[in-house]
KEKOL-659641 format. One record per residue (C-alpha): residue in three letters; z, x, y. Coordinates in steps of 0.02 Angstrom, whole numbers, plus 50000, padded with zeros to 5 digits. Each point is the difference from the previous one (the first is absolute). Layout:
<pts>
ALAZXY;...
</pts>
This chain:
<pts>
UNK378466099354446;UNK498435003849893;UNK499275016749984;UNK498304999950072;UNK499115010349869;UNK500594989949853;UNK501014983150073;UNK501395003249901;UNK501824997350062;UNK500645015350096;UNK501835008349990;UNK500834998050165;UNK500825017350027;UNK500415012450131;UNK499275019450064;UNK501235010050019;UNK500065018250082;UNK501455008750023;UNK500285018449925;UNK499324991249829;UNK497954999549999;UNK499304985850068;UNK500184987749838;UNK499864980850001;UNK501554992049927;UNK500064981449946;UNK501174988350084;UNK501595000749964;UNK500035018749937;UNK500645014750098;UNK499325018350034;UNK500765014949933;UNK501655007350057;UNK498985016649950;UNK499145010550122;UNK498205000949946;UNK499864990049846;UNK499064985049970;UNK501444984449961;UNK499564989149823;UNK498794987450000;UNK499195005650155;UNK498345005150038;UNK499595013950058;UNK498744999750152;UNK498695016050035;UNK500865008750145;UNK500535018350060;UNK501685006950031;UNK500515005550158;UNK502025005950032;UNK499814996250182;UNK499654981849971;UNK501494988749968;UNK500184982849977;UNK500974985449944;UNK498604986750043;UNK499164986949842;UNK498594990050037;UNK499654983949898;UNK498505001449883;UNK499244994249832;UNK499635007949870;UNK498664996849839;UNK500345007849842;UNK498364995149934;UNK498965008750156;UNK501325011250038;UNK499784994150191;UNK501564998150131;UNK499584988250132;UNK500825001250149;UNK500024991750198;UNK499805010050155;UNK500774995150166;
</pts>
C-alpha cells in the first residue's frame, strides 16, 4: 500500500491497546509484557490513559515514517 501524502511503500503493522498506550507495532513484533510502557520499535499513537478501559484488541494499519501517518480501515 502507498502512503497517500508521499506514495511511498507503507509498513504493514498492527494498533495495539491493552494496559500499554495505544502504539502501532510492525508485523511480526509483539507488545510489551510491561504494564504501561511503550514495546521497541513501536510507535507511539496520541492517546489518553484511562484504568477503566481494557483491551486486548489490534487493528491492522500502516504506517509512514516519512509523514509520520498510520492509516487504518474502519468497519
Amino acid at each position: 500500500m502507498k502512503c497517500p501524502y508521499c506514495s511511498r511503500d507503507l509498513a504493514l503493522g498492527y494498533l495495539y491497546n491493552g494496559t500499554q498506550p495505544v502504539q502501532w507495532l510492525p508485523d511480526g513484533k509483539k507488545p510489551s509484557y510491561l504494564n504501561f510502557s511503550v514495546s521497541e520499535n513501536a510507535v507511539e499513537l496520541q492517546n489518553s490513559f484511562s484504568f477503566f478501559k481494557v483491551g486486548g484488541y489490534a487493528a491492522e494499519a500502516y504506517y509512514c515514517d516519512t509523514c509520520h501517518i498510520v492509516l487504518a480501515k474502519t468497519k
